[in-house]
N, C-alpha and C positions, 0 to 999 in steps of 0.2 A: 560179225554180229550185225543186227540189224532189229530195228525199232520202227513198224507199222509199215514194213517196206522199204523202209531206208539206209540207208547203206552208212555206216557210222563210221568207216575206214577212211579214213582223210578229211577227216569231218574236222579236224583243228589245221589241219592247213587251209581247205576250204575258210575257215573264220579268218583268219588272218589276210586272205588273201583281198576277201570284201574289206576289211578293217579296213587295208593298207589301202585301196582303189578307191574308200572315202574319203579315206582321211588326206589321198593326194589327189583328188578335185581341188576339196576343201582350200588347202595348202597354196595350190595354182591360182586357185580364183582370187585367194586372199593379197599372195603378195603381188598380182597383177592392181588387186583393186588399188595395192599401196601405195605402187608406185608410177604407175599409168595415168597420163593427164586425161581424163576422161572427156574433158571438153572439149578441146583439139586433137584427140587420136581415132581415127576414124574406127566404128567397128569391127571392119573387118582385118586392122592391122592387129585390134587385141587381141580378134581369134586366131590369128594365127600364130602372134607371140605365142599364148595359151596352150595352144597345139605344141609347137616346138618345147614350151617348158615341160608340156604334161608326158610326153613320147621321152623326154630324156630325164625326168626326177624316177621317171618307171621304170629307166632300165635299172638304176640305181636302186629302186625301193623294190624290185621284186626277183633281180635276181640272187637273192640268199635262197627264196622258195626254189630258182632252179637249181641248184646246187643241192640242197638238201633232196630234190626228186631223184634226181639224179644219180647220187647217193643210194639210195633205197632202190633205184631200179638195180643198181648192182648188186647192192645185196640179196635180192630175189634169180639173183642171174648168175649166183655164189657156183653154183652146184654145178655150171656149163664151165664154170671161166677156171684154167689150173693159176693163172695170177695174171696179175694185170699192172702196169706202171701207171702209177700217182705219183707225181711232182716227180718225176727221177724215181723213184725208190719202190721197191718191188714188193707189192701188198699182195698175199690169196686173198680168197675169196670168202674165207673164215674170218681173217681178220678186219673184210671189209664190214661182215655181217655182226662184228663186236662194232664196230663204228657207228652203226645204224639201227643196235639193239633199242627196242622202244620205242623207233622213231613210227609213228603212222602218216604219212600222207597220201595227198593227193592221183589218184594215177589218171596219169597223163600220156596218152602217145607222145613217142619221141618224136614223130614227124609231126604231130598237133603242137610239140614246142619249138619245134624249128620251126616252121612255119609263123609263127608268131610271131618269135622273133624278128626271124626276116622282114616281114609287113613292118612292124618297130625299124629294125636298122635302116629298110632301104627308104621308108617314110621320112625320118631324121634327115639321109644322107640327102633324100630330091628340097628336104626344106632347106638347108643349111649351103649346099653348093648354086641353087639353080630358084627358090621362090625367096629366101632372104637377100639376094642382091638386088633382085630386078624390085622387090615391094620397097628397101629400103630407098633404092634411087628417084622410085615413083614417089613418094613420101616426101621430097628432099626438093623435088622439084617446085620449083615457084612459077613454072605456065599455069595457063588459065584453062584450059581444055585439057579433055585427059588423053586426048592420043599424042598432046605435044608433050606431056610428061610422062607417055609411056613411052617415048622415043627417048625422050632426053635421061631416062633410066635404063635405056640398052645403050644409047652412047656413051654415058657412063661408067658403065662396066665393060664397054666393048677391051679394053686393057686388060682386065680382071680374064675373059675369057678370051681371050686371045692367046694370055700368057697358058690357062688350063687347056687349049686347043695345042698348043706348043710341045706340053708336058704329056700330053695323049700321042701325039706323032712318035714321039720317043719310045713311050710306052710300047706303041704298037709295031714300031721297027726293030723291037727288040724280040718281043712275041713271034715275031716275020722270021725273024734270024734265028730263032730257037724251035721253028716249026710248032708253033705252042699257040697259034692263035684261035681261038676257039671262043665262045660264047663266055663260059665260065672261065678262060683267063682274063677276058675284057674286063668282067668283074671284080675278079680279082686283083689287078690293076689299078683299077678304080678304086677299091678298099684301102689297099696297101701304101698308095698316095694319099687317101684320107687320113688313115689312122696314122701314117708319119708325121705328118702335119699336125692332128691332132695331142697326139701325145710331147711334140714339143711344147704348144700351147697349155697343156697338162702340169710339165716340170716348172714352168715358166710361174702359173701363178701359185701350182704349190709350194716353189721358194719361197713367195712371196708372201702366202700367208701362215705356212708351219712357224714363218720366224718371225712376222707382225702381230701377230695376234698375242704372243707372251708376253711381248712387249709394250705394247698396247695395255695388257693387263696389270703391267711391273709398272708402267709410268704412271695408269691411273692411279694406284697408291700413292700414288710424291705429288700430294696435292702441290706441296709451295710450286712446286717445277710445274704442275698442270695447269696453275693457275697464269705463271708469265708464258707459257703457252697459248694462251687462250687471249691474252693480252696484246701480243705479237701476232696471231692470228687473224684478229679484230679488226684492226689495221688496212692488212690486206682484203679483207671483206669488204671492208668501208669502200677505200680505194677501188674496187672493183665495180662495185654497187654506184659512185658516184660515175662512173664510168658509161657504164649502163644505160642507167639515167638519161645523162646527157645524149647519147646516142638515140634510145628512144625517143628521145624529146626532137631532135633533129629530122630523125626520118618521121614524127607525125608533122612538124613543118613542112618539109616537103610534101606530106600529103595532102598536107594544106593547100601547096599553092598549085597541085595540079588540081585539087577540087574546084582551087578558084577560077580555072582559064579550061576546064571540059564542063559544055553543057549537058542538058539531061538528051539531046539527039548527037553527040558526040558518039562515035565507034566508041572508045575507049571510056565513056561513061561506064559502061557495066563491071572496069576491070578497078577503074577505081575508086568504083562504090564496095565492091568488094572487101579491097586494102581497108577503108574505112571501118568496115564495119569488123574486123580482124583486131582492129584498135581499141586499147584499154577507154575506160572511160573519159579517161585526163585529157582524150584527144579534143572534146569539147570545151577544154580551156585554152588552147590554138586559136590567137583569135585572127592573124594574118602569117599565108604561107610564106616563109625563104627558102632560096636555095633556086636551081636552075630546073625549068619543069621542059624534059626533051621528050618531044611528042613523036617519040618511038615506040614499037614494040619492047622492042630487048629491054630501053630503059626503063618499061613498066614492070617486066620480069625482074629486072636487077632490083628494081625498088620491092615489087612483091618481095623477092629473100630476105631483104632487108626489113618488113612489113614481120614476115614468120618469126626470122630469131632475136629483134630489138626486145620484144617485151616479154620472149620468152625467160630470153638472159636478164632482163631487170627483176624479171619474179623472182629466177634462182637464186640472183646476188643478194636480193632481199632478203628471200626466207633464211640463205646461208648466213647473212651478216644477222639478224631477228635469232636463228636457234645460237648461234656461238653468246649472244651476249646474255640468253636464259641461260646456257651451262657454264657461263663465267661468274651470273649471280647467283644459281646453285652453288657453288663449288664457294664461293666468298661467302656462304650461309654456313656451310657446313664448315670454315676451319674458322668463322667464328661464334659459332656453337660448341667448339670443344669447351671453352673455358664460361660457357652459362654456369652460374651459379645454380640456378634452380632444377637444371640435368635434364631442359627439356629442347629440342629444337626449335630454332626462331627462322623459319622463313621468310624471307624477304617478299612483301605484298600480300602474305596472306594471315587471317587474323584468327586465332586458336586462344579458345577459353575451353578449357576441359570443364565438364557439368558435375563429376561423378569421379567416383575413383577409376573405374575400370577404363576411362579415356586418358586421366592421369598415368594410369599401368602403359597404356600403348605407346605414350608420349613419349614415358620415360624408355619404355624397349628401343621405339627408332632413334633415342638419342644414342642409346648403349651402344648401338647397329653402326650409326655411322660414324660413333665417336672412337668406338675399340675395335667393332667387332669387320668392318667394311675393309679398310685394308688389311686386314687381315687373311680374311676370304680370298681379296682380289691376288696377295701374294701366293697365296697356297693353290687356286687354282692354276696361277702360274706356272710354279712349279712341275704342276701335273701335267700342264697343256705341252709346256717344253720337254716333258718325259715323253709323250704320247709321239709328239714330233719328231726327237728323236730316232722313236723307234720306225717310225716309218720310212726316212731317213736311211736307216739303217738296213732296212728292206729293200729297200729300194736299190740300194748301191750292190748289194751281197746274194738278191734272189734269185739272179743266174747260175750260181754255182750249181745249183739243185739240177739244173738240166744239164749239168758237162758228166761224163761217166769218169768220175776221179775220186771216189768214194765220200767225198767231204758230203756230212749232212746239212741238212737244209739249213740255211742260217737267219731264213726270217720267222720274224717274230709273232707275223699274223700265222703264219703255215702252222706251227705248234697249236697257236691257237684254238684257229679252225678244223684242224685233224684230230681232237681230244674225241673222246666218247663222250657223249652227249646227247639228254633227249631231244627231242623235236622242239620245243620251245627254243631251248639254251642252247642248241646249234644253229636255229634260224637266227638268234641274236649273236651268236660266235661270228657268224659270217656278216651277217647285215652293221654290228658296230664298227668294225671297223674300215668298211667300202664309207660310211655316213660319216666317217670321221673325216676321209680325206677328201670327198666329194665337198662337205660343208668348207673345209679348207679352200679350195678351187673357187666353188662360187661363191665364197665369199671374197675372195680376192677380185674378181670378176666386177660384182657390184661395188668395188672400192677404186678402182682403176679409175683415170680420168684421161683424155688423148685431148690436149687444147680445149676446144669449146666444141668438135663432134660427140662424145661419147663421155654423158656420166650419167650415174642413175642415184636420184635424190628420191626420197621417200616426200610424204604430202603430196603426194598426184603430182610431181614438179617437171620427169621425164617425160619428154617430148617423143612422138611416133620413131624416130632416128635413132635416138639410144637403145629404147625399148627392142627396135627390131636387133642392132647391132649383139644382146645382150642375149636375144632369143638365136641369135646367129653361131654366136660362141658355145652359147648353153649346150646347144644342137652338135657343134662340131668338135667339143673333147670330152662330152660324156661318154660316150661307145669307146673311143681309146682306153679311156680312165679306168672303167670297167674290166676291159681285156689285158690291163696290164695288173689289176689288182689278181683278177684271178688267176696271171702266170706265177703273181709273186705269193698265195697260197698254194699254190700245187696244183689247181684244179686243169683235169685236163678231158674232162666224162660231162659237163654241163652242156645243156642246148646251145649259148649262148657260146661258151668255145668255142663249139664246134663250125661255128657261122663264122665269127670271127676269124678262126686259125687259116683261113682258104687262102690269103693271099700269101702265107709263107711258101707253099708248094710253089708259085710262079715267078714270084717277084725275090731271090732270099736276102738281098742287101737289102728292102723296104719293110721284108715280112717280120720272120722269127726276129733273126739276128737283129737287125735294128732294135726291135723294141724290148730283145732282152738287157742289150747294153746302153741304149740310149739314158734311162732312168741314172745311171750311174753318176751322171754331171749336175742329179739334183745336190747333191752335198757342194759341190763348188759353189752351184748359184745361192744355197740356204749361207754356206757363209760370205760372201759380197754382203746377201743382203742384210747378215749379222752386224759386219764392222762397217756397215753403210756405205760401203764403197762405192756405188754405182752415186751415191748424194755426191760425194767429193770428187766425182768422175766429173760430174756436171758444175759442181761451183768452180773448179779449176779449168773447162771449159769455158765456162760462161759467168763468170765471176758473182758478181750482187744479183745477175738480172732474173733467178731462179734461186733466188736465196732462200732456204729453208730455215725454220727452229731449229735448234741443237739442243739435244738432250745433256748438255755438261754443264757444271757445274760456272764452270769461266764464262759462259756466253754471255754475251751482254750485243740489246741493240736498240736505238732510238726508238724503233717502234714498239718496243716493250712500254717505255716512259709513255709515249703516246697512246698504248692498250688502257693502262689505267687512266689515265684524263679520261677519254670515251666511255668507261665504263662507271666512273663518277659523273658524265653529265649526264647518261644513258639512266644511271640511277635516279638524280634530280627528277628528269622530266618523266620515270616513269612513277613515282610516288608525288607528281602534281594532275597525273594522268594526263599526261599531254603526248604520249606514245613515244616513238623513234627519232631520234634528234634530225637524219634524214627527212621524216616526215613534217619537221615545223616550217619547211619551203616547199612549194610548186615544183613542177617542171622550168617553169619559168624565172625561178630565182628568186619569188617575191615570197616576203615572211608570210605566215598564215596567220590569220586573227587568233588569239586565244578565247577560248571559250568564254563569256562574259560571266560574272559573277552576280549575285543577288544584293541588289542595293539597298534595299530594304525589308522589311518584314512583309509586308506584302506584296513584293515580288517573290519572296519566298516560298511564300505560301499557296500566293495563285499566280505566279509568272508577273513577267512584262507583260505591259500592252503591245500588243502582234502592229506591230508598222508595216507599214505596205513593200512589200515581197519587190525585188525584180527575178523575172524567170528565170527560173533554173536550170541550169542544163542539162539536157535529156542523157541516163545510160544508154548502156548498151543495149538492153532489149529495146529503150524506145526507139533507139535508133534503127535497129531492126523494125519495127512497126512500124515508122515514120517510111524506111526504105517501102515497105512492101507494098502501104496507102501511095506510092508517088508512082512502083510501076503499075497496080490497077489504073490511079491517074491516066497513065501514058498509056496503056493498053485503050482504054476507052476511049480516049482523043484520037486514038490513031481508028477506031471503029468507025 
């Protein structure tokens, strides 16, 4: 059928396919914007995070459409094929065309989908092995020039690919010995070493969040227990933040006192006018350098590093110890609103007079919400999320059987699923809910992960260029696995995207098939460690107090719980005098800060103080950039 010329045959997968390619810009753009420090990440490192997020959320969001074409080209190919194997189990070509009754899409050469693919997988694989090493070490470097920091990001990783030069020799003395070496086994090789890799990083954090995230939801209900959580938490924030602090505060002394002893014809004036101006504004309250100023090179580099992550890490500790003490004063809102009398919620700093009945009605719903109805919800989705988990769990351990010839039918729970009769809609969602389910699982474990003070990703623009890439690194290197093992564990064996994939089982079979049909298996061991917590008690009986964590039991008890609540009572004080963060009532330097003066009179009230005479203020950051840029015209011109 056709409407002015146009061809209306795959005319809803066509919409969906535009949906999906807007709506994952949209998605990319957004959680970059979230979480990328816009100020200090250079553009070109967001584009290519961007790039790597956007090539690997796509293989995820778009291949359910190859699977469903896919589908449908067999069913049009019914009539040539007497049966064909899906997942193991012997389907004709009638029952394929009951599978695919209704469905209309897109047609698409199969070599216009492989090809696509391809450009997608080998894109991913050149970001992820060979442009996120070398940008991240570029990134990380604290030289002043960029060839000395494109050197010091191949020395860097010279390790990294030394060990992948090592693992190539093998590779290809193996190929040698097998008379197999050829173009497309080099490839293959290369895949098959990816995707091993890959797919361990796959199991690793899907332990991690099939069995956090229930949990996470089961504890949010037990307010009393989330509340000395957050107490005990506090603590450590503080501690951390005053840390910081102090550190920051040290390395802008020393940049002090090199500023004091290089003049403006000094070599090394350019590198530590730079450092300077890298520096939060507080550096202007510096009013004499300490510390040893060694008029090296290296010691200005070593001071740069030091320059980059001091007030990176003071942001973080900040904003970290700032957002825990708003969800400690939510949370102490809401469990003493259960027992208001008037059945409305009383937030803490903010002032609600209802006008009218119908803001009376809303007051009274978000009371009902988070008074009855909130943990309630939070259990029941529990419940579900740990079902859902489960089941993939159970997929995971059990979807090899399908490929051994032992008559046992398929025992995962996505395969039924996705193999139902279904229109074109309700099969693109058959196959796409559950890839999104464990995909969301993955990366969100990903962005919850922390490795010491390298690698975390904090929302509020707080991730620095290092995380962000490390983040685009991982994104990149177990999406493609994650994918190719979901769709061994539905049955699919006819999609584009197999078919690209499947090539390194022919060369490699201990890396190809066989690894990645049994590999999944060890997800159930690692989901239960990280059930009974054992990997925690691994580490406190290692390492006793000095990685101490909260305990979810009922018996815990620890000084810095008693300590959470003091903090959170003086945190309250001074934030209902508006006097901000108890942190903030001192300097860098130690000394109290004036409180805001008060109105002595009615006509101070009314029309202020009389204005006394000022001393200068010290200049921010942009002046101080301006002030920079008026001193090198200065020096340009004197030197004319």
């Amino acid at each position: 059928m056709g409407l002015g010329g146009i061809d209306l045959a795959g005319l809803d997968t066509l919409i969906i396919f535009v949906v999906c390619l807007i709506g994952l810009i949209l998605f990319t753009s957004l959680l970059l914007a979230r979480f990328s420090d816009r100020k200090k990440t250079a553009r070109w490192v967001s584009l290519i995070v961007w790039v790597g997020w956007f090539f690997s959320f796509g293989i995820v969001l778009f291949i359910p459409l190859d699977v469903v074409s896919s589908r449908h080209e067999l069913c049009h190919n019914a009539t040539s094929l007497n049966e064909t194997d899906v997942g193991g189990q012997d389907i004709t070509g009638s029952e394929l065309c009951e599978h695919a009754s209704g469905i209309s899409v897109l047609e698409v050469e199969t070599q216009t989908v492989a090809a696509i693919w391809r450009t997608i997988y080998w894109t991913v694989f050149v970001l992820c092995w060979a442009v996120y090493p070398i940008t991240n070490g570029f990134s990380c470097a604290a030289q002043f020039t960029v060839q000395e920091r494109l050197v010091q990001a191949l020395t860097r990783n010279l390790l990294y690919y030394g060990t992948l030069g090592l693992i190539g020799v093998i590779g290809l003395t193996y190929l040698l010995s097998r008379s197999l070496l050829t173009w497309q086994a080099i490839l293959g090789i290369l895949m098959a070493i990816s995707n091993a890799y890959g797919l361990c990083v796959v199991l690793a954090l899907l332990s991690y969040g099939l069995v956090e995230i229930p949990k996470k939801l089961w504890r949010t209900a037990d307010r009393t227990t989330k509340q000395r959580y957050y107490q005990f938490e506090l603590v450590s924030f503080l501690d951390d933040l005053e840390r910081a602090k102090e550190d920051l505060w040290e390395t802008m002394r020393l940049v002090k006192k090199y500023s004091e002893q290089v003049a403006l014809e000094h070599p090394f004036y350019p590198y530590v006018h730079r450092m300077i101006l890298e520096l939060p504004q507080e550096y202007n309250d510096v009013i004499h350098g300490e510390g040893v100023a060694d008029m090296k090179y290296d010691a200005l580099v070593a001071l740069h590093y030091r320059v980059m992550y001091a007030d990176k890490e003071y942001k973080r500790c900040r904003w970290l110890y700032q957002h825990t003490v708003n969800k400690a004063f939510n949370l102490e809102d809401k469990i003493s609103s259960e027992t208001a009398t008037d059945k409305v919620m009383h937030w803490s700093f903010v002032s609600r007079n209802p006008s009218n009945a119908w803001q009376k009605f809303l007051y009274h719903g978000e009371w009902v919400w988070f008074t009855h109805l909130e943990r309630i919800a939070l259990r029941t989705t529990c419940c579900l999320y740990g079902l859902l988990s489960l089941c993939v769990v159970w997929s995971e351990s059990f979807y090899w059987l399908m490929y051994q010839d032992n008559g046992v039918p398929p025992l995962s729970v996505f395969y039924w699923i996705v193999q139902g009769d279904h229109e074109m809609m309700t099969q693109w969602l058959a196959v796409f809910a559950p890839i999104a389910f464990i995909a969301f699982n993955a990366y969100w474990s990903l962005f919850q992960v922390r490795v010491l003070n390298y690698y975390r990703i904090l929302p509020n623009q707080l991730t620095e260029a290092s995380s962000m890439l490390y983040s685009g690194y991982y994104v990149s290197r177990f999406t493609a696995p994650l994918v190719y093992n979901y769709l061994l564990m539905i049955g699919d064996t006819t999609s584009g995207f197999i078919k690209i994939m499947g090539a390194p089982r022919t060369v490699i079979p201990l890396l190809g098939l066989e690894f990645i049909k049994y590999c999944p298996t060890i997800l159930a061991l690692l989901c239960f460690m990280n059930l009974f917590n054992i990997w925690t008690r691994m580490i406190r009986f290692c390492c006793s107090t000095r990685f101490a964590r909260f305990a979810y039991d009922s018996d815990f008890n620890d000084e810095r719980i008693d300590r959470g609540k003091e903090l959170l009572h003086r945190e309250r004080s001074l934030r209902q005098r508006g006097m901000g963060l108890s942190i903030d009532q001192r300097d860098f330097r130690g000394s109290k800060k004036k409180a805001p003066q008060q109105p002595s009179t009615v006509r101070d009230l009314f029309f202020g103080k009389k204005k006394e005479k000022e001393s200068p203020q010290p200049m921010d950051k942009k002046s101080n950039v301006k002030k920079a840029k008026k001193d090198w015209r200065q020096i340009e011109l004197e030197e004319v």
